[in-house]
C-alpha positions in Angstrom: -35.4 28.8 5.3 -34.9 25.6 7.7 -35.6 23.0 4.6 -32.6 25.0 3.2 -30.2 25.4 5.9 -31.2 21.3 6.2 -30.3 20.2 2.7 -27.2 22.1 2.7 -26.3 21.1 6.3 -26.8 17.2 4.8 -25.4 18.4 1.5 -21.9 19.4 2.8 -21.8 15.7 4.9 -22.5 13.9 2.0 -19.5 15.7 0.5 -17.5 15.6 3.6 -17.9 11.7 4.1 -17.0 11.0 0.3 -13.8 13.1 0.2 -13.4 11.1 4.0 -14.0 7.5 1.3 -11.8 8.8 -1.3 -8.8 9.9 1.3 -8.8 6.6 2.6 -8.4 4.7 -0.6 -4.5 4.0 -1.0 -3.4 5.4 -4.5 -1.9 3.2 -6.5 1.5 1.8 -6.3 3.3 2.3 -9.4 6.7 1.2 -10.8 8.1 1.9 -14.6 10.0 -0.9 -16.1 12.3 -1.7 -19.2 12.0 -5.0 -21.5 14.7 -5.5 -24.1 12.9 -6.5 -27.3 12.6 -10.4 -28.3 15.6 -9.8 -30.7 18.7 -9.7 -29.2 20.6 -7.8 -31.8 22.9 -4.5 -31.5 20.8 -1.7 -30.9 17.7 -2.9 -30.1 15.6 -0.8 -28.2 13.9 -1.5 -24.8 10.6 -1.1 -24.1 9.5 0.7 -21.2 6.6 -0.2 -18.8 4.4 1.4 -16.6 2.8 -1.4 -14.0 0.0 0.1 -11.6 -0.8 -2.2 -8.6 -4.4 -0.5 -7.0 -4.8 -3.2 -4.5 -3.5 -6.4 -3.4 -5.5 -10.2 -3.6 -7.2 -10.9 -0.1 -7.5 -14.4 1.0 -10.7 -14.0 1.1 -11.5 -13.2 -2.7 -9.1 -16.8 -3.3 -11.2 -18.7 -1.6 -14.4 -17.3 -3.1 -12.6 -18.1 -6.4 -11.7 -21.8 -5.1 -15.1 -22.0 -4.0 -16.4 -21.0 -7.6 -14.0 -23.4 -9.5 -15.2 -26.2 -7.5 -19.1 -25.5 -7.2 -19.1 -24.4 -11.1 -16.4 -25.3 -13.1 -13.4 -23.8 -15.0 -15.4 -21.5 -16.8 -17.0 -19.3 -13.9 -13.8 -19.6 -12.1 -12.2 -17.9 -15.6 -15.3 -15.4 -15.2 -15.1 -14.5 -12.0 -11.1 -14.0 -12.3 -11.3 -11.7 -15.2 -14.0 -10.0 -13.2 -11.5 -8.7 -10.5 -8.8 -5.8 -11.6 -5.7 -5.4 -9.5 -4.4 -2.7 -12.0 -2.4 -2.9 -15.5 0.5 -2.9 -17.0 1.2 -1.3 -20.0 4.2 0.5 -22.3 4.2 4.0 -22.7 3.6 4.6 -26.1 2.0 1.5 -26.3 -1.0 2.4 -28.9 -3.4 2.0 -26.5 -2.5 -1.3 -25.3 -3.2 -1.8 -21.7 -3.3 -5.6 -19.8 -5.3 -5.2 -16.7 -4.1 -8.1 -14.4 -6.4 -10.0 -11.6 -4.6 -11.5 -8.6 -1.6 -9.5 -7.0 0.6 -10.4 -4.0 3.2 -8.5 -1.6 5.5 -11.3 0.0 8.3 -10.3 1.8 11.5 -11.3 1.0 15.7 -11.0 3.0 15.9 -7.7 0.9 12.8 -6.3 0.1 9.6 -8.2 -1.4 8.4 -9.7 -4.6 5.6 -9.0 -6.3 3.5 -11.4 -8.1 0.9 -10.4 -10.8 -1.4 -12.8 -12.5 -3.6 -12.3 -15.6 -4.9 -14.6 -18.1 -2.7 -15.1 -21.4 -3.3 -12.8 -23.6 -1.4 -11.2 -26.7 0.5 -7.9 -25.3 2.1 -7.8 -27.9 1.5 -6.9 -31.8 5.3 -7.3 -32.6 5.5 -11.1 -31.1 4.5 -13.9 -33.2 5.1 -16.9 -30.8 3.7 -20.8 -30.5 1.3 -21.2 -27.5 0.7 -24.2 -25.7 -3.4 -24.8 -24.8 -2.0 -26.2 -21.2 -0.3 -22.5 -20.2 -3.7 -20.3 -20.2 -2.0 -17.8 -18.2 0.7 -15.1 -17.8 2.5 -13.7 -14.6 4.5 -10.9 -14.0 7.4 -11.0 -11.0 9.1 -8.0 -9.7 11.7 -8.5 -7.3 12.2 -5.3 -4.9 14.7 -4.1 -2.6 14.1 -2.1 0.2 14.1 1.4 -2.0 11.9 -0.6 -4.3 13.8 -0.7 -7.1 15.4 -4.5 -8.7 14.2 -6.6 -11.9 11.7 -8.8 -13.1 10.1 -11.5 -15.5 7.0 -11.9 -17.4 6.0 -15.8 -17.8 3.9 -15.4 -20.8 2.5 -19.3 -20.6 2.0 -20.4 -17.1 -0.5 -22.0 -14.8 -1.3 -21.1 -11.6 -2.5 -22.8 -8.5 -4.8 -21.6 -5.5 -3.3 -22.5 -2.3 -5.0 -23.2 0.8 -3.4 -20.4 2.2 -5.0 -17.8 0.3 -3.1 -17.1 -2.1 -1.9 -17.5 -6.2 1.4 -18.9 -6.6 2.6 -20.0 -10.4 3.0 -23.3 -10.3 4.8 -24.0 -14.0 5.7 -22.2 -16.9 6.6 -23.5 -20.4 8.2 -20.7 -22.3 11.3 -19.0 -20.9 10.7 -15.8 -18.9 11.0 -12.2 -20.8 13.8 -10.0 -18.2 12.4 -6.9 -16.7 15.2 -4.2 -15.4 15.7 -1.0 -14.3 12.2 -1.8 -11.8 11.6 1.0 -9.8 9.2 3.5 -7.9 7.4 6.0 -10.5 7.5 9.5 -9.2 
């Protein structure tokens, strides 16, 4: 009888401390977003977005990527970047596609912040047939937020990126022009 009332004495603090764990994870921040099509033509329809943040890029996970890129090369830095997942975005109704980005930032800005979301360049999407350049390897997402957290955005589908000494991913050129997010705001 005392093995028993033991186990489930240790058996409900187990459970306790994981629902503890999973109450202290932050849920994710999400935002739903529009993106007029790449044709600009009378009635073209928008797409919409959902973008999920689930955490935001430490300094410290930079500089263990800075520290990968220079002890082994460009190819475990890329490695080691797709290995972290900050969240996604993707369109609802979007067959399945999903682009899971890998460095995120919060900066604050006069009115709000802006957010910064950086993934490696990849095709999103199965409607675009566009010419890449080999020197633009990656693609980053800006929202610009008010207070409310609503505002607008871009998607810089060919960029490079920098690590900065500071801890953090900035974009640091692009080479195609930037696709317009609007209607950015909280999902509910």
């Amino acid at each position: 009888m005392r093995a028993f009332a033991l186990r489930t004495f240790l058996m409900a603090c187990i459970m306790l401390g994981a629902l503890g764990l999973v109450a202290l994870s932050p849920a994710p921040e999400e935002f739903q977003a529009r993106l007029l099509g790449r044709d600009s033509h009378p009635g073209m329809r928008a797409t919409k977005f959902i973008i999920s943040i689930d955490g935001y890029t430490s300094p410290e996970e930079v500089y263990e990527l800075a520290k990968t890129l220079s002890d082994n090369g460009y190819e475990a830095f890329m490695a080691a970047f797709r290995a972290i997942t900050k969240g996604y975005i993707r369109p609802i109704g979007g067959r399945g596609i999903k682009v899971n980005f890998h460095a995120a930032h919060s900066l604050p800005t006069e009115k709000g912040r802006k957010i910064m979301l950086f993934t490696q360049r990849q095709s999103w999407d199965p409607e675009a047939q566009q010419r890449t350049d080999q020197r633009f390897t990656f693609m980053v997402i800006e929202l610009n937020l008010d207070k409310k957290g609503k505002g607008d955005g871009k998607i810089y589908e060919q960029a490079n990126i920098r690590l900065t000494g500071q801890g953090t991913v900035e974009m640091e050129s692009y080479n195609a022009a930037p696709l317009q997010l609007w209607g950015v705001s909280p999902r509910k």
